[in-house]
Residue frames as qw, qx, qy, qz and C-alpha x, y, z in Angstrom:
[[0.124, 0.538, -0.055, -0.832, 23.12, -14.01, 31.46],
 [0.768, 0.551, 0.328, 0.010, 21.51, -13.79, 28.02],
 [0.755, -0.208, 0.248, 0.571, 22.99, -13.94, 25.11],
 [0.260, -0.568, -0.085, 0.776, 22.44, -10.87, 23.93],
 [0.159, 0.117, 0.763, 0.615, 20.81, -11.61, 20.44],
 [0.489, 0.219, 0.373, -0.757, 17.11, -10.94, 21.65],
 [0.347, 0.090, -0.790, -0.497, 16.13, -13.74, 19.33],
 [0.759, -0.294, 0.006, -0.581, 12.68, -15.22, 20.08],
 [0.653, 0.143, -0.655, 0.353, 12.89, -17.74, 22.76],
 [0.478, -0.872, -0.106, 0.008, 13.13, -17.96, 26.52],
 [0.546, 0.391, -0.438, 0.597, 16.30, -16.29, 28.32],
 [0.686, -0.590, -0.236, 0.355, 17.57, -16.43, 31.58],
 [0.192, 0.843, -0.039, 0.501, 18.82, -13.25, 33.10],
 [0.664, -0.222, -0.556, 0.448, 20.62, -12.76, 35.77],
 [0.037, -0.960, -0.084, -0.263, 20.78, -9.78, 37.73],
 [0.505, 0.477, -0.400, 0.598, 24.54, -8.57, 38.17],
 [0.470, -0.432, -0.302, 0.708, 26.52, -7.33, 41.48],
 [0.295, 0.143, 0.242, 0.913, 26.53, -3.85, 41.93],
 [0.217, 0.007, 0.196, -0.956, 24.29, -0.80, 42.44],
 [0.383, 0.456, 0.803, 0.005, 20.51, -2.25, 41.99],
 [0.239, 0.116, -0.346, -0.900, 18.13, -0.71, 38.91],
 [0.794, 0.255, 0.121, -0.539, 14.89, -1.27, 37.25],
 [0.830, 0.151, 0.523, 0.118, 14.31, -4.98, 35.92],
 [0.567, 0.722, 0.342, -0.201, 13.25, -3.42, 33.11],
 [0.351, 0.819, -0.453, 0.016, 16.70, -1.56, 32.05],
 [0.664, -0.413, 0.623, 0.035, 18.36, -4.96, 33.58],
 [0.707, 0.314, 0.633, -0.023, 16.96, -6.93, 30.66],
 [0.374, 0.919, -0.047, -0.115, 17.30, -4.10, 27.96],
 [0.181, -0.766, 0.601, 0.136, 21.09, -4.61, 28.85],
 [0.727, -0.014, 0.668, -0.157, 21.01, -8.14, 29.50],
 [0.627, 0.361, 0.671, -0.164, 19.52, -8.50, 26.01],
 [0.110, -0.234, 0.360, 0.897, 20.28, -5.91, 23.53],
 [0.032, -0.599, -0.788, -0.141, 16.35, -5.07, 23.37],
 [0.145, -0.413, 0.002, -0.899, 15.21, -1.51, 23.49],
 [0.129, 0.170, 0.653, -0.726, 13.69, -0.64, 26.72],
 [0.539, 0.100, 0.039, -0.836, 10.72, 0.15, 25.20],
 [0.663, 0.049, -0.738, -0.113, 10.29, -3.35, 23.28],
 [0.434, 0.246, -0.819, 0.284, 10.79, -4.55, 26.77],
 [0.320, 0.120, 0.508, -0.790, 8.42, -2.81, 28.90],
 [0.596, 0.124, -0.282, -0.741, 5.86, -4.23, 26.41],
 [0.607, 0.098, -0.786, 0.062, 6.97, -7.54, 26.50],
 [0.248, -0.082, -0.761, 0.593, 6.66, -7.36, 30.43],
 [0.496, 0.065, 0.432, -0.750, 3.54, -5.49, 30.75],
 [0.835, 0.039, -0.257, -0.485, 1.89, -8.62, 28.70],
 [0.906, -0.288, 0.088, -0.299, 3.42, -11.17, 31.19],
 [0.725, 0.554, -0.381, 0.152, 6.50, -12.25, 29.58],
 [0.569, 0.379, -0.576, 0.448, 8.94, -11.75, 32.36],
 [0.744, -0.530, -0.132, -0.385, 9.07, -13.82, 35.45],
 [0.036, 0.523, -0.659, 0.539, 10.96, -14.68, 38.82],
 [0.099, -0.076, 0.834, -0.538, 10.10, -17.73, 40.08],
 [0.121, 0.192, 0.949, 0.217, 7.45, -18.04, 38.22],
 [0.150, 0.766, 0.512, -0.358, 5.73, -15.13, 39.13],
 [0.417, 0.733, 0.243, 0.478, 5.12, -12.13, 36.49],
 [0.418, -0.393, -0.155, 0.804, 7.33, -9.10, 37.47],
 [0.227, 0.926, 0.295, 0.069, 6.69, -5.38, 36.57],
 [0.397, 0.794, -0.070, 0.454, 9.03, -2.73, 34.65],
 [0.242, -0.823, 0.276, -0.433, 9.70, -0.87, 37.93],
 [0.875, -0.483, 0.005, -0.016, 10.39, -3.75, 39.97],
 [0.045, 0.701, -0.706, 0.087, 14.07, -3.98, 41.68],
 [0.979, 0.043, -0.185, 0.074, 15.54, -7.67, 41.70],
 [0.639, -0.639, 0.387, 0.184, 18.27, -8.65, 43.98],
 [0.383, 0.603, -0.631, -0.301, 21.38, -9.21, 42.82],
 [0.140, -0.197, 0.960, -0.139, 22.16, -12.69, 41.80],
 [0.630, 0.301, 0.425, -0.576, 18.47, -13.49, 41.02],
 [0.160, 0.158, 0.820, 0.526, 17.48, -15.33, 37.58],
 [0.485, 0.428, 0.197, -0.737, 14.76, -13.70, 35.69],
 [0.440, 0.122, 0.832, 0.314, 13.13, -15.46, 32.56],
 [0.450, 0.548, 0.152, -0.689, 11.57, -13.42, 29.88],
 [0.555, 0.339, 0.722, 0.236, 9.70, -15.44, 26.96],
 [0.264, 0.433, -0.292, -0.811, 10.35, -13.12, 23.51],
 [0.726, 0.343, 0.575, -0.158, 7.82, -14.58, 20.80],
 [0.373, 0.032, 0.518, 0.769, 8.40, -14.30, 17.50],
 [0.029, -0.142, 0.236, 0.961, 7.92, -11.48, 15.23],
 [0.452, 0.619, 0.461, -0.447, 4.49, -10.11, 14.55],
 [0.513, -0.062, 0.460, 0.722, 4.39, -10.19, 10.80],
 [0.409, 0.594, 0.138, -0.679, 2.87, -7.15, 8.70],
 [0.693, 0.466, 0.549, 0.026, 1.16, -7.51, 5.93],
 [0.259, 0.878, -0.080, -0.395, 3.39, -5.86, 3.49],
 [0.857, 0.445, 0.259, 0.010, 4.94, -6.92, 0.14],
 [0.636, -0.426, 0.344, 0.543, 8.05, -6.92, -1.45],
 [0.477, 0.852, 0.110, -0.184, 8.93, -4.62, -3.89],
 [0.783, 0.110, 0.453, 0.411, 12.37, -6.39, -6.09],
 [0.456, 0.674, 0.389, 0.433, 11.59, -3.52, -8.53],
 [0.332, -0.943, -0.005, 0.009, 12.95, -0.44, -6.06],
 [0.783, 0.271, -0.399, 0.393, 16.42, -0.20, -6.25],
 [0.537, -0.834, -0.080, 0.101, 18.56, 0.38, -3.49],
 [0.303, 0.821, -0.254, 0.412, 21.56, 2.26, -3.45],
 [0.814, -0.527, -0.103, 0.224, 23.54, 0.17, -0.56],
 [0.069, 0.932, -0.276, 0.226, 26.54, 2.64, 0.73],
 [0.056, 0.405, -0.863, 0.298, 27.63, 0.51, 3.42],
 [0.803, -0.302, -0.100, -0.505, 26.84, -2.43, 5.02],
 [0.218, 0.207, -0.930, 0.212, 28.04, -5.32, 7.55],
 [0.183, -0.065, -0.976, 0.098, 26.77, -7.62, 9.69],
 [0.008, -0.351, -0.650, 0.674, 24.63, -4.98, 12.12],
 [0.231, 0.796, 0.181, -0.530, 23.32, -2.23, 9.90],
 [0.530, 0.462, 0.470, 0.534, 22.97, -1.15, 6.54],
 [0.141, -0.547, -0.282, 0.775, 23.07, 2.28, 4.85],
 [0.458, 0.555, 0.585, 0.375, 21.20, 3.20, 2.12],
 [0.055, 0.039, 0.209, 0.976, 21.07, 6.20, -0.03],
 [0.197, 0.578, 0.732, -0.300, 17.62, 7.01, -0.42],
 [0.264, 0.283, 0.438, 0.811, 16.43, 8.73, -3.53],
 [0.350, 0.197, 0.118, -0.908, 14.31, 12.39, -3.55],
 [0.679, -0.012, -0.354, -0.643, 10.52, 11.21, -3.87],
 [0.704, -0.076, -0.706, -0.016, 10.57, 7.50, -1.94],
 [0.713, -0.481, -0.032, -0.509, 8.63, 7.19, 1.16],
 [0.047, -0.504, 0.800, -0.323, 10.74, 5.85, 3.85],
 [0.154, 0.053, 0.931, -0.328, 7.60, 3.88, 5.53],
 [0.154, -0.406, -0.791, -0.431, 4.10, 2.74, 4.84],
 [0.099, -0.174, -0.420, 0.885, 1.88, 5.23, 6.05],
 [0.385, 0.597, 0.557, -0.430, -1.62, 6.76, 5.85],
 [0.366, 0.814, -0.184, -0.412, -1.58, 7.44, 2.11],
 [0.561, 0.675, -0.441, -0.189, 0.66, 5.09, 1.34],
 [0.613, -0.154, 0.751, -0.191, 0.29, 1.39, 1.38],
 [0.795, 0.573, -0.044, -0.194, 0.64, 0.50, -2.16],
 [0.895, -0.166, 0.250, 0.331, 4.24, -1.36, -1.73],
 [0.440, 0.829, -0.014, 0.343, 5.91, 1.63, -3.23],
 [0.310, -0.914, 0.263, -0.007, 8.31, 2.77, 0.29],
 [0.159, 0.513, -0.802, 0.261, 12.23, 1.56, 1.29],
 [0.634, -0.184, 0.645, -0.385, 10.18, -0.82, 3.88],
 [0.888, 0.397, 0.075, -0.219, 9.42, -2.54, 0.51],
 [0.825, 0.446, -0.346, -0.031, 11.92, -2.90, -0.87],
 [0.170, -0.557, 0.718, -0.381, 14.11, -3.91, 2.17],
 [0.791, 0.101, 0.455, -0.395, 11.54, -6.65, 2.28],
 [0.846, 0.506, -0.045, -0.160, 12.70, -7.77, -1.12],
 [0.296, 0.631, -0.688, 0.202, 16.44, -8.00, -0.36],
 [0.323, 0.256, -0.907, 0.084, 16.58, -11.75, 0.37],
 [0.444, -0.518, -0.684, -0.259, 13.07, -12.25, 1.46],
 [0.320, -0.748, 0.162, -0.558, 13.55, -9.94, 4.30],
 [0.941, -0.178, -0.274, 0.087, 15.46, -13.00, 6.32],
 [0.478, 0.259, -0.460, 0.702, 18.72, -11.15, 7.23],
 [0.220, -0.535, 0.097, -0.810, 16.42, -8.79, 9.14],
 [0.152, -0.037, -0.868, 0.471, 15.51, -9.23, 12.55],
 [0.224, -0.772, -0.585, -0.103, 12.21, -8.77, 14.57],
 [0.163, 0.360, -0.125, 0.910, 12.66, -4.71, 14.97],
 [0.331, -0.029, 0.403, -0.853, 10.63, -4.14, 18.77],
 [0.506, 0.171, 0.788, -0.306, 8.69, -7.70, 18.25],
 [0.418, 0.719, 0.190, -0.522, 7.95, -6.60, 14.84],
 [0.709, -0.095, 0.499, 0.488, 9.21, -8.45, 11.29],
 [0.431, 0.888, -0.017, 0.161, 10.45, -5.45, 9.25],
 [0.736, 0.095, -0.258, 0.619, 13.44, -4.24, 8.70],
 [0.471, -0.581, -0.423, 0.512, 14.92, -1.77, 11.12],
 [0.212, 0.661, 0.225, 0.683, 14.21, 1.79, 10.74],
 [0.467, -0.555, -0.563, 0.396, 15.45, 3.77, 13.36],
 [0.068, 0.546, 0.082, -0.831, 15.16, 7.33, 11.70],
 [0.564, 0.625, 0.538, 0.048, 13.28, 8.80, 8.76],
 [0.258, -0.292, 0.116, 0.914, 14.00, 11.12, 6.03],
 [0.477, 0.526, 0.101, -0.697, 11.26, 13.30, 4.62],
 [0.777, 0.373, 0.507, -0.008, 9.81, 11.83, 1.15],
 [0.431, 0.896, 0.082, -0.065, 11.36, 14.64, -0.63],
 [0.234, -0.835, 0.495, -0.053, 15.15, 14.39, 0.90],
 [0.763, 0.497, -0.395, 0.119, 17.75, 12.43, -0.66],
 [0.119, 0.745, -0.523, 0.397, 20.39, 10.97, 0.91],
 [0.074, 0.497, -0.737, 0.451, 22.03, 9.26, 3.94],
 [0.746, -0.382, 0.015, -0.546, 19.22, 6.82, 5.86],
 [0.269, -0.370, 0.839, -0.295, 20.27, 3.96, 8.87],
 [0.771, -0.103, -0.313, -0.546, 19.05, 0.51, 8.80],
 [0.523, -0.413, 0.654, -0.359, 19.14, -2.25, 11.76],
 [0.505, 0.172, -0.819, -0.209, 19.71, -5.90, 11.09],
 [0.535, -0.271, -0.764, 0.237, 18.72, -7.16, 14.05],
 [0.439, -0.826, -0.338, -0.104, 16.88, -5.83, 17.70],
 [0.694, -0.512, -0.025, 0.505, 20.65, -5.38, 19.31],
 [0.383, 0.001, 0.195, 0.903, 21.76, -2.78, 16.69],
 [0.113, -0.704, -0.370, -0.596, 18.62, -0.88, 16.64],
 [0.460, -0.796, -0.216, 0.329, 18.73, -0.38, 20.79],
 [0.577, -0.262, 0.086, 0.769, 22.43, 0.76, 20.02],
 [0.224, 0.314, 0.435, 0.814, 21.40, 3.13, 17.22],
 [0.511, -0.648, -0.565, 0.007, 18.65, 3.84, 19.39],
 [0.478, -0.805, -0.286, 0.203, 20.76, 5.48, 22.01],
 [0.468, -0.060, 0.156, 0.868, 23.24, 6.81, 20.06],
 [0.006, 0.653, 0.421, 0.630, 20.43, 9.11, 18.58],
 [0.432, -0.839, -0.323, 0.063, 18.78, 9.64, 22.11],
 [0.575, -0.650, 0.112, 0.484, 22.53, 10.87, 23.23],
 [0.061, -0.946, 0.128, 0.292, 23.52, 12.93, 20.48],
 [0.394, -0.607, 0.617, 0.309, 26.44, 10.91, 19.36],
 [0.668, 0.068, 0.486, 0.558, 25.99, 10.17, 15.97],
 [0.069, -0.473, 0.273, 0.835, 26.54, 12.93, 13.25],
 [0.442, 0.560, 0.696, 0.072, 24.24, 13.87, 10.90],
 [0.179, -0.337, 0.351, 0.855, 25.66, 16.30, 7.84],
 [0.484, 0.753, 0.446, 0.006, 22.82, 17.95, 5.10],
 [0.255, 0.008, 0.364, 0.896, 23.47, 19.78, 2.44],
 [0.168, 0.720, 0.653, -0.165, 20.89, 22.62, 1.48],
 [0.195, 0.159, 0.154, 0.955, 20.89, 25.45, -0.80],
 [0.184, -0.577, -0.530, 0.594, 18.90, 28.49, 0.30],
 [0.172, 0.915, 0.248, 0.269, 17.08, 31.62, -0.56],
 [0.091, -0.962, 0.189, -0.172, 19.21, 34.80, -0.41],
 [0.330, 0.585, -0.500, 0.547, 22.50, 35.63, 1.20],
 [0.785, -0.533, -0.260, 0.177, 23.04, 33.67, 4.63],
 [0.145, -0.933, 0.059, -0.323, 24.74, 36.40, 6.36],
 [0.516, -0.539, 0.656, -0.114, 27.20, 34.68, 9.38],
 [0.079, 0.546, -0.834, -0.019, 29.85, 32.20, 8.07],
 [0.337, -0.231, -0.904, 0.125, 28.70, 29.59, 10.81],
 [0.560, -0.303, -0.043, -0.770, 25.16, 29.90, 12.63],
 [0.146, -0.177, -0.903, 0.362, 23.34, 27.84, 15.33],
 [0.446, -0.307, -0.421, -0.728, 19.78, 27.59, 15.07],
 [0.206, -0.037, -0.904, 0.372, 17.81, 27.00, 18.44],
 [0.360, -0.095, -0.170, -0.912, 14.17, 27.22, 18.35],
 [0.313, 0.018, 0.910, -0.270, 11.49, 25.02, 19.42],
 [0.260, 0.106, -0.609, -0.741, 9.64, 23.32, 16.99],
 [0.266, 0.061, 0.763, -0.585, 5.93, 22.46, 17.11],
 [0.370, 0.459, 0.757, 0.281, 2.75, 22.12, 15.20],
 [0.062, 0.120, 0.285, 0.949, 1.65, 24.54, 13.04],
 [0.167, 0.376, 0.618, -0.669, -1.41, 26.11, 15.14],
 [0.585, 0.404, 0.321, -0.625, -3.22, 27.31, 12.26],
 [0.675, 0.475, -0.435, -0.360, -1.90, 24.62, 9.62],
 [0.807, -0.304, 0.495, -0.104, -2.24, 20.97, 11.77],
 [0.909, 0.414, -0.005, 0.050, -0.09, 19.76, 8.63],
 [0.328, 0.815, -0.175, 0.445, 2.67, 21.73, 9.09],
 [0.564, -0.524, -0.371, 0.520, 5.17, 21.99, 11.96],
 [0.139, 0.861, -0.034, 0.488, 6.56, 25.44, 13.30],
 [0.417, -0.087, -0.601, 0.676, 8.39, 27.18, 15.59],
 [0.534, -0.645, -0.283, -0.467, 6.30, 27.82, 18.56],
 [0.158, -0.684, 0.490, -0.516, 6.83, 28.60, 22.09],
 [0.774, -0.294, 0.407, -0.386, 5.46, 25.64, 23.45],
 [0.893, 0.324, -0.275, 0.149, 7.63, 22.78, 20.72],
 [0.871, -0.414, 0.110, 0.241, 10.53, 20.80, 21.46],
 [0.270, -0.801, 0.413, 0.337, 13.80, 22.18, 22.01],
 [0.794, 0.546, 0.216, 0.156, 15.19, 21.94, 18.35],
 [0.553, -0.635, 0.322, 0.433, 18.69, 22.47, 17.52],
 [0.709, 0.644, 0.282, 0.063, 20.30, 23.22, 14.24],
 [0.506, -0.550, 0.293, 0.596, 24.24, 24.04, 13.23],
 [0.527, 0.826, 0.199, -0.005, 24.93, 25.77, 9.96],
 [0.417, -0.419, 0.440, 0.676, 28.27, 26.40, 7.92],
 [0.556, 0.727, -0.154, -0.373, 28.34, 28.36, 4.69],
 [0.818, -0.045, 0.472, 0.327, 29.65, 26.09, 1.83],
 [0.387, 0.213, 0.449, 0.777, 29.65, 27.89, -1.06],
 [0.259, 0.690, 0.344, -0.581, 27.66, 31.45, -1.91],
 [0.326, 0.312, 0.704, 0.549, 26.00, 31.59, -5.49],
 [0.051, -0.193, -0.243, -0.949, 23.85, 34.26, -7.07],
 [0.630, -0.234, -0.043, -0.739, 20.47, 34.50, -4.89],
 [0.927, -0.343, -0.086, -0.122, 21.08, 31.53, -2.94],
 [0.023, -0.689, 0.686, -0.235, 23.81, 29.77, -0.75],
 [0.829, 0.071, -0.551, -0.062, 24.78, 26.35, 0.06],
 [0.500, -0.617, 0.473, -0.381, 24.76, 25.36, 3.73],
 [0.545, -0.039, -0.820, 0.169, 26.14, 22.45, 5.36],
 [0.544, -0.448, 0.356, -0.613, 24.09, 22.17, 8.75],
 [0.176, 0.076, -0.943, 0.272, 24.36, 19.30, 11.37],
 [0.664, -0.473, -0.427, -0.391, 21.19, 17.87, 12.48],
 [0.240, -0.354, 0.588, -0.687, 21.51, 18.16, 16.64],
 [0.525, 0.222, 0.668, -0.479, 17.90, 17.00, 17.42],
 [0.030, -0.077, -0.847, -0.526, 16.08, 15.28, 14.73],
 [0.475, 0.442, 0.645, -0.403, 12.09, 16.62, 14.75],
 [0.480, 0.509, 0.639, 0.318, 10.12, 16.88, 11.87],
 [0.452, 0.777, 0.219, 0.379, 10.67, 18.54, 9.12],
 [0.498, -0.672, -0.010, 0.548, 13.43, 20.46, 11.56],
 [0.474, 0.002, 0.361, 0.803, 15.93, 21.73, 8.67],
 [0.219, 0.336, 0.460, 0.792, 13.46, 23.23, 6.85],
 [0.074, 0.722, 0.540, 0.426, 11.95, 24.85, 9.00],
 [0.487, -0.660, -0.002, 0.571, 14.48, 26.52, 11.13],
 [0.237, -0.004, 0.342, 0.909, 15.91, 28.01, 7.58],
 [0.165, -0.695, -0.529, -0.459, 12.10, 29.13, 6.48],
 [0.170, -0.896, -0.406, -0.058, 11.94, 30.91, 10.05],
 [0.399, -0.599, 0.110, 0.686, 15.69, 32.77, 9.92],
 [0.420, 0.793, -0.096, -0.431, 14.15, 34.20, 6.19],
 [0.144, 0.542, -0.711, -0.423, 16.24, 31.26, 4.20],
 [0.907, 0.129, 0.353, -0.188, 13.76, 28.46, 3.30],
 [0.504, -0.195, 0.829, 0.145, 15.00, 25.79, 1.32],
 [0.270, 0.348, -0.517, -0.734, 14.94, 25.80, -2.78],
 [0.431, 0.169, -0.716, -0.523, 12.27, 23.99, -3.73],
 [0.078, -0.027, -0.870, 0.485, 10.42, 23.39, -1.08],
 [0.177, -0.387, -0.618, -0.661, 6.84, 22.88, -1.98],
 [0.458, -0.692, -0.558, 0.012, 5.26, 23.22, 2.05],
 [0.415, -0.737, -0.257, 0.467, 7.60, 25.96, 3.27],
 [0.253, -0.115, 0.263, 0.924, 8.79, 28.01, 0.46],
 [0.309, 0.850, 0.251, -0.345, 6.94, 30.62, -1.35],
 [0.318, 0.904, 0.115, -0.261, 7.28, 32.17, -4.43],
 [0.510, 0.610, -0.605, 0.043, 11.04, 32.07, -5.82],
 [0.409, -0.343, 0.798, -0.280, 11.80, 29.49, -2.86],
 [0.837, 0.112, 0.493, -0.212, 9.26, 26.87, -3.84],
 [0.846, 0.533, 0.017, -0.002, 10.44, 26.78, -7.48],
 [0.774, -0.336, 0.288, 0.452, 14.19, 27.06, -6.79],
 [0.080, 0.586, -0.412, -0.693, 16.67, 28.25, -9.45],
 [0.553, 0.535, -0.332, -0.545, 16.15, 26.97, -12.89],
 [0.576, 0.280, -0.761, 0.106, 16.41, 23.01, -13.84],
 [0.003, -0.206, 0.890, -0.408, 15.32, 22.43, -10.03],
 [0.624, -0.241, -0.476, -0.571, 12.36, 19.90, -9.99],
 [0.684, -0.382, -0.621, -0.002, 12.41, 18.88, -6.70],
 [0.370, -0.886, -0.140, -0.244, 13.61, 19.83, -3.12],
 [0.620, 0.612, -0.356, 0.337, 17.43, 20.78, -2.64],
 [0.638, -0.577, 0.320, -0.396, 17.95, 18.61, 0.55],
 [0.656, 0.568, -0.481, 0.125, 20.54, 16.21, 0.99],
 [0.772, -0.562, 0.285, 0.077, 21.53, 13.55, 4.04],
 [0.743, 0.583, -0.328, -0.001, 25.08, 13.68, 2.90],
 [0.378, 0.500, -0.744, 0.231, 27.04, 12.49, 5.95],
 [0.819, -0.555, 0.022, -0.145, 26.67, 10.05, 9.24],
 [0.135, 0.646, -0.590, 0.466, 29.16, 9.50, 11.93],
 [0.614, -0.634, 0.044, -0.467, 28.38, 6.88, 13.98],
 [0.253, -0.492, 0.805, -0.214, 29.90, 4.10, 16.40],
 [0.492, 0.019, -0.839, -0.230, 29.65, 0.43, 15.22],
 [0.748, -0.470, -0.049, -0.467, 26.30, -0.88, 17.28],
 [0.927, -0.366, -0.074, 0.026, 28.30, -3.97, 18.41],
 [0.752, -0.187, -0.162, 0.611, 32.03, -3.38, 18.82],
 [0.183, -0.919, -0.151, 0.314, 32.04, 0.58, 18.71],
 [0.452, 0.025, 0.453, 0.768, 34.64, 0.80, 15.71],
 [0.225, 0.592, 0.297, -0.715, 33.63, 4.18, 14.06],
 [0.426, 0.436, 0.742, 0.279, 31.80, 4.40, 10.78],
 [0.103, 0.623, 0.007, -0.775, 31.58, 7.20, 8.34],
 [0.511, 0.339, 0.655, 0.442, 29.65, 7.28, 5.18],
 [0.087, 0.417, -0.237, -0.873, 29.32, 9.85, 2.56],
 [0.551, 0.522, 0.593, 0.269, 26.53, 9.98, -0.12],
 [0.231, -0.082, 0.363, 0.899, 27.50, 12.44, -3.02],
 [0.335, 0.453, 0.286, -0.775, 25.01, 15.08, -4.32],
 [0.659, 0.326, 0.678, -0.004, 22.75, 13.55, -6.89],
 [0.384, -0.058, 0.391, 0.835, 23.60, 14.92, -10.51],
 [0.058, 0.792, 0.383, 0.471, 20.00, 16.45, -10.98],
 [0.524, -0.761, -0.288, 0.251, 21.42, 18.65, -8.00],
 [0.667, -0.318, 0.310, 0.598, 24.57, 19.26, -8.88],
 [0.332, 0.479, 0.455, 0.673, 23.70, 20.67, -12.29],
 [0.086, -0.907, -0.333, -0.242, 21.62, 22.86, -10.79],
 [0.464, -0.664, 0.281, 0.515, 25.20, 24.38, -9.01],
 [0.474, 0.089, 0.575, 0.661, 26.87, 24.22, -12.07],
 [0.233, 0.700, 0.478, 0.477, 24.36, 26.70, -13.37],
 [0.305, -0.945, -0.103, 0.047, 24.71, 28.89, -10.95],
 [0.648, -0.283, 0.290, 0.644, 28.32, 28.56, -10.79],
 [0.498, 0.467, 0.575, 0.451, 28.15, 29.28, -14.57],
 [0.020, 0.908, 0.252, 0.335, 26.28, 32.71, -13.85],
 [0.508, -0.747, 0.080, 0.422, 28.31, 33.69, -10.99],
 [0.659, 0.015, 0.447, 0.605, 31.05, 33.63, -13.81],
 [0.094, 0.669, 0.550, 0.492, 29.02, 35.47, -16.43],
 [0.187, -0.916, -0.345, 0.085, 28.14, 38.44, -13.90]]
């Protein structure tokens, strides 16, 4: 068997006793390589029986040896940035967690390739050497995103075998993902369950929406606290599409304070003292990628947030 590191190199697979499957999820196992990583790697030749080249689908007796050659890491062309700080919550061998401040670009992207994101400065935390090749690829592992505006909670892979794991904990649901969000107006029901499919915005291709034809989008809500003209939710992220939170509250008439693409009018500018957008990854729940020990971190609500409660609080008092 391999040894389960996916570290560039050849490895020898076997193929177990036992029901038969695709190679393709043989090797994924085999390897602690994301299927997807793997089907690449095999449609450019990589993995072979006997010398011949094998395809994704293909079924392999048991007992067989397979050999798939991983190369090393394509490297991008992107700079360390030393000067970013990072706000490390937790961290061991597999995965980090970082806070992520309101306003820092998660990843380099169209617009923004000036060494300003977290991909920088992850790059700068010991020359980017703890990090593995993420899917053939030498960055560090991002296996979710949070908007540019949203603070808070954000996952990071050390290596190809904790990103599959993190990987399929997402696909399946099973890790927890707690926001905080204050709202326009009076959220009516206690607890709420938002279920809407979200999609592009037909007449605003920037924008997502809900739309009949988007993906089944999921969204749990608990009132936390209720304040004068707005309310503090805790909602669980289910599914994770873009820009999901805010815009399941924007279409049950509670957008999200300070939200410059889906609020309007007293929404976009929030209550007084808020300069930004009053979103907040403030818990995760998941299972350690390699021994399955569970893991819970907490990031607290930044203090330019917090004040802005405190004022409200303040008035509630006053009224």
């Amino acid at each position: 068997m391999a040894d389960g590191s996916g570290a560039p190199g050849i490895h020898t697979v076997r193929v177990p006793d036992g029901p038969t499957s695709r190679i393709d999820r043989i090797v994924a196992d085999a390897t602690g390589l994301s299927r997807s990583h793997v089907q690449k790697l095999i449609s450019d030749g990589r993995l072979t029986a006997d010398g011949e080249p094998l395809r994704a689908k293909s079924i392999v007796g048991p007992g067989v040896e397979v050999r798939l050659d991983i190369p090393e890491p394509i490297a991008l062309d992107l700079a360390p940035a030393p000067d970013i700080p990072l706000d490390i919550v937790y961290e061991d061998a597999d995965l980090l967690i970082v806070d992520k401040p309101s306003g820092l670009v998660v990843h380099p992207a169209a617009g923004h390739h000036d060494g300003d994101t977290l991909v920088n400065a992850l790059l700068a935390r010991s020359g980017g050497s703890e990090y593995g090749g993420i899917a053939g690829v030498a960055r560090p592992g991002i296996v979710h995103r949070l908007d540019r505006d949203t603070s808070g909670l954000l996952m990071v892979a050390k290596h190809d075998r904790a990103q599959a794991s993190l990987m399929a904990q997402l696909k399946a649901r099973r890790i927890r993902k707690t926001y905080l969000a204050l709202v326009q107006g009076g959220v009516s029901a206690a607890v709420g369950r938002i279920e809407a499919p979200i999609g592009r915005d037909p007449g605003h291709r920037t924008r997502m929406a809900v739309v009949p034809d988007g993906r089944p989008s999921i969204t749990g809500y608990r009132v936390k606290e209720r304040l004068p003209g707005w309310t503090l939710l805790e909602l669980d992220l289910v599914t994770g599409r873009t820009h999901q939170i805010r815009v399941h509250l924007d279409a049950i008439g509670h957008p999200v304070a300070g939200d410059p693409v889906y609020g309007t009018g007293t929404s976009r500018r929030g209550p007084d003292g808020l300069g930004r957008l009053f979103l907040h990854a403030w818990r995760l729940e998941l299972a350690a990628p390699v021994d399955g020990h569970l893991i819970r971190a907490t990031a607290p609500l930044p203090e330019a947030l917090e004040s802005v409660l405190m004022t409200l609080r303040a008035a509630e008092v006053a009224r």
